[in-house]
C-alpha positions in Angstrom: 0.0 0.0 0.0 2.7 2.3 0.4 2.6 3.9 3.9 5.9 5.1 4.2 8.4 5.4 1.9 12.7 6.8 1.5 14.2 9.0 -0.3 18.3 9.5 -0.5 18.9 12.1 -2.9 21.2 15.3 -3.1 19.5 17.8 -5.1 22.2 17.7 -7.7 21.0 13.9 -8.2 17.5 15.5 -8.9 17.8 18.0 -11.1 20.0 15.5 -13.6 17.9 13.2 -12.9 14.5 14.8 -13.5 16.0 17.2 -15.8 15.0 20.1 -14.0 14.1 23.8 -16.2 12.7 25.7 -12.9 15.4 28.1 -11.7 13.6 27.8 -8.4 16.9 26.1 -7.2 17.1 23.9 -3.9 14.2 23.7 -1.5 15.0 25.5 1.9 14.0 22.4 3.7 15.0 19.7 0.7 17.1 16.9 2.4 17.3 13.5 2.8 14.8 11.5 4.2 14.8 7.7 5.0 11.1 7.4 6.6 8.7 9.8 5.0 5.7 9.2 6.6 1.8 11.1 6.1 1.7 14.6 6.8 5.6 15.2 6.2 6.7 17.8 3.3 8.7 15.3 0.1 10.3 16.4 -2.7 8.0 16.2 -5.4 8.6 17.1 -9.2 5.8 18.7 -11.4 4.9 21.0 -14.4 3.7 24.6 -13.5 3.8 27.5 -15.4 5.4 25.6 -18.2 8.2 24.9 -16.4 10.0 21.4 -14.5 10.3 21.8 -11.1 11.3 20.0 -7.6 9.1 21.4 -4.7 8.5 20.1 -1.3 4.8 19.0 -0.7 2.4 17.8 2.1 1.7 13.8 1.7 -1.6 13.7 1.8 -3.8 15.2 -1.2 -6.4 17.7 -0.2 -9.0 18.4 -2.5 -9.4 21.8 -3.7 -13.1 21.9 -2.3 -12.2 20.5 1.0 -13.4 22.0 3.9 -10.8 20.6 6.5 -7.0 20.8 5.4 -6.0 18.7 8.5 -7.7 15.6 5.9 -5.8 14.3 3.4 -5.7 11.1 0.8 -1.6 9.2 1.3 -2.6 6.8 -1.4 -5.0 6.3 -4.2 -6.1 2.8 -5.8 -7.7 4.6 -9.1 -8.1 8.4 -9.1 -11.8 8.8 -9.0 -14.5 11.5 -9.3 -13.4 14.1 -6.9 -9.6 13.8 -8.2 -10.8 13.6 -11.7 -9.1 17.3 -12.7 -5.7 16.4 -10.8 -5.8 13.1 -13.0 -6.4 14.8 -16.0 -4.0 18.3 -14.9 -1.8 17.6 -12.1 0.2 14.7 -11.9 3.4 14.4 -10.4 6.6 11.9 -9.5 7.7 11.1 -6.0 11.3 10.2 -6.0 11.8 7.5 -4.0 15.1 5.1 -2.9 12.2 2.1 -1.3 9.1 1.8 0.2 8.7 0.2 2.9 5.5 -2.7 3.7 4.6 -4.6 6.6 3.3 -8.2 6.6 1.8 -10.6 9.0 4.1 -13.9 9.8 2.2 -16.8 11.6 3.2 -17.5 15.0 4.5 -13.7 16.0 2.8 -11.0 17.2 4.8 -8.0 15.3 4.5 -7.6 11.6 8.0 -8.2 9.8 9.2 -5.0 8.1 10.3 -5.3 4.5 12.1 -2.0 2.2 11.0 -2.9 -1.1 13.7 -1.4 -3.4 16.2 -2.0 -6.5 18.9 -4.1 -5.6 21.5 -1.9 -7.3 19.3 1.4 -5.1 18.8 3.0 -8.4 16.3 5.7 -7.6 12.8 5.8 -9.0 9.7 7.6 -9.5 6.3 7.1 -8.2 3.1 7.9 -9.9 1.1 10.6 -7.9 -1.6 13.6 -8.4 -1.1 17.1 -6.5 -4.0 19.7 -5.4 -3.8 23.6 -4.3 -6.1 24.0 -1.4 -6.9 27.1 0.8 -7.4 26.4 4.5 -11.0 28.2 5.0 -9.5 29.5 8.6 -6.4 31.4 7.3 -6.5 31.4 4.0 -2.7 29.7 3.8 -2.4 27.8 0.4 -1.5 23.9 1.2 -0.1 22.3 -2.0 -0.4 18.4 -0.9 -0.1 15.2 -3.0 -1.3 11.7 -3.0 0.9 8.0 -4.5 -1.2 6.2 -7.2 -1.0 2.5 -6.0 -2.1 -0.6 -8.1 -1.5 -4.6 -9.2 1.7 -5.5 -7.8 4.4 -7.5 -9.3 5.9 -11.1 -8.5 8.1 -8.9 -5.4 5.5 -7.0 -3.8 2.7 -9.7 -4.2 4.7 -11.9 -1.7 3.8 -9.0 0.7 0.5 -6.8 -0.4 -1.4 -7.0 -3.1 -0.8 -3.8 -4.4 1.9 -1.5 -5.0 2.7 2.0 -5.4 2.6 2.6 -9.4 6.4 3.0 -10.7 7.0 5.0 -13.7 10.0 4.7 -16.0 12.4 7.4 -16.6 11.5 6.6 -20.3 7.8 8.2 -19.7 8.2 10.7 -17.3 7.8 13.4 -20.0 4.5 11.8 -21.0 3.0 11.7 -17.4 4.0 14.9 -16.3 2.4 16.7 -19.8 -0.1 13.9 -21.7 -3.2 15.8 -22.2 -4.9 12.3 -21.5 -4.0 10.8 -18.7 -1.6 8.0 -19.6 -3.8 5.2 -18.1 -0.8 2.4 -19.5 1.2 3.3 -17.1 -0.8 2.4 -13.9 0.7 -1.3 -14.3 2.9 -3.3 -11.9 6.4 -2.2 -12.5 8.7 -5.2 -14.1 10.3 -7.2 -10.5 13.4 -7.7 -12.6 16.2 -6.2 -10.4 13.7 -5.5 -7.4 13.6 -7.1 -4.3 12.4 -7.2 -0.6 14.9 -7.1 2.1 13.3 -8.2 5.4 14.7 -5.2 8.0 14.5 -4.5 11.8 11.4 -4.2 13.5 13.0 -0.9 15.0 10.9 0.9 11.5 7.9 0.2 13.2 8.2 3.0 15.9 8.7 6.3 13.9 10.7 7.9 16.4 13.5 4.9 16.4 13.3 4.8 12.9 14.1 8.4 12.1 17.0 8.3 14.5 19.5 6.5 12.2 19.7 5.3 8.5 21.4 2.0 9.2 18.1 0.7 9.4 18.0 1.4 5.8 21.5 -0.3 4.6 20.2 -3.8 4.5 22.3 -6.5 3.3 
C-alpha cells in the first residue's frame, strides 16, 4: 500500500535526474529522508507554469473543495470523481530510494518490516496527483499530494497486493504533460532487479526509525 516510503537524494542527483528547467533552485528544507511518513513535506517534481520543477509537498492530497485541510488522501487505488481534474491536470513523480511494507508472519505477534527497493538502489519515480487547497480559517495555500497505487508484481505480491505505481524514466515526460492521462502506465512495475529485504522491527516506531539510516542499509 505504500505507507511510508525513503528517499536518499542530493539535489544535484534530482535536477540530472528529472532534468530540472525551474530556476527555483534547492528547496529551503530539501534533504534526505529515510522514513517519509503522512503529513511530512517530500520532494516532489511537477509542471507549472510551463516549467520542470522540484518542490517540497504535504503527503496527503487535499482536494481543492475541502473543507478541512487537516484531511488528506496518502494513497489512491484509481483516481476517482473528486480527483478527476488532478488526473487529468496535475500529476506528479515522488522520488523514491524504497518503500517500505509490513506483513503478518504466523506464529508472531509483530509484523515483519520489509524495504521494497532496486537491488543496485537506483532511484525511482512514483506515480502521484497534487492539489492547491486554501485552509478556509487562514487562507494559507497547502499544496499536498497523494501515491497512485495498483496490481503488484511477483516482489510486492509476496507482501501486499498492491503497489505503489512505478514509472520509467523513459515516460516521465509523458506523465508529467499527456493531455490524457496516460492510463498504461498504472501497471505493476517489471520485479526484474527488485527485491524485498526483510529489516529491523525498530521501523515500526517512527521515532527509532528516524533516529539512524542503518536501518535502511540492508544486506
Amino acid at each position: 500500500m505504500c505507507d511510508r516510503y525513503t528517499h536518499l537524494f542530493t539535489w544535484h542527483q534530482l535536477a540530472e535526474l528529472y532534468k530540472l528547467t525551474s530556476s527555483l533552485g534547492a528547496p529551503a528544507n530539501f534533504q534526505p529522508n529515510h522514513y517519509v511518513a503522512p503529513g511530512q513535506k517530500a520532494p516532489v517534481v511537477r509542471i507549472r507554469n510551463g516549467e520542470r520543477e522540484l518542490v517540497m509537498l504535504h503527503w496527503g492530497l487535499i482536494p481543492h473543495w475541502a473543507k478541512n485541510v487537516k484531511i488528506g488522501c496518502k494513497t489512491k487505488y484509481v483516481p476517482g470523481p473528486a480527483y478527476r481534474t488532478a488526473w487529468r491536470t496535475r500529476r506528479c513523480l515522488i522520488p523514491a530510494s524504497g518503500y517500505y511494507e509490513w506483513s503478518q508472519v504466523p506464529g508472531r505477534r509483530q509484523k515483519q518490516s520489509y524495504l521494497i527497493a532496486f537491488r543496485d538502489r537506483r532511484p525511482f519515480s512514483l506515480a502521484g496527483l497534487w492539489e492547491s487547497s486554501t485552509d478556509p480559517m487562514n487562507d494559507e495555500v497547502l499544496d499536498s499530494y497523494t501515491i497512485l497505487t495498483g496490481p503488484p508484481n511477483e516482489v510486492a505480491a509476496e507482501i501486499k497486493n498492491r503497489m505503489p505505481v512505478i514509472i520509467d524514466p523513459a515516460d516521465h515526460i509523458r506523465w508529467l504533460t499527456a493531455t490524457e492521462p496516460p492510463t498504461d502506465l498504472l501497471r505493476p512495475h517489471s520485479a526484474a532487479g527488485m527485491t524485498a529485504y526483510e529489516i529491523s522491527t525498530e521501523v515500526n516506531v517512527a521515532s527509532r526509525a528516524k533516529a539512524s539510516l542503518s536501518l535502511w542499509r540492508v544486506p
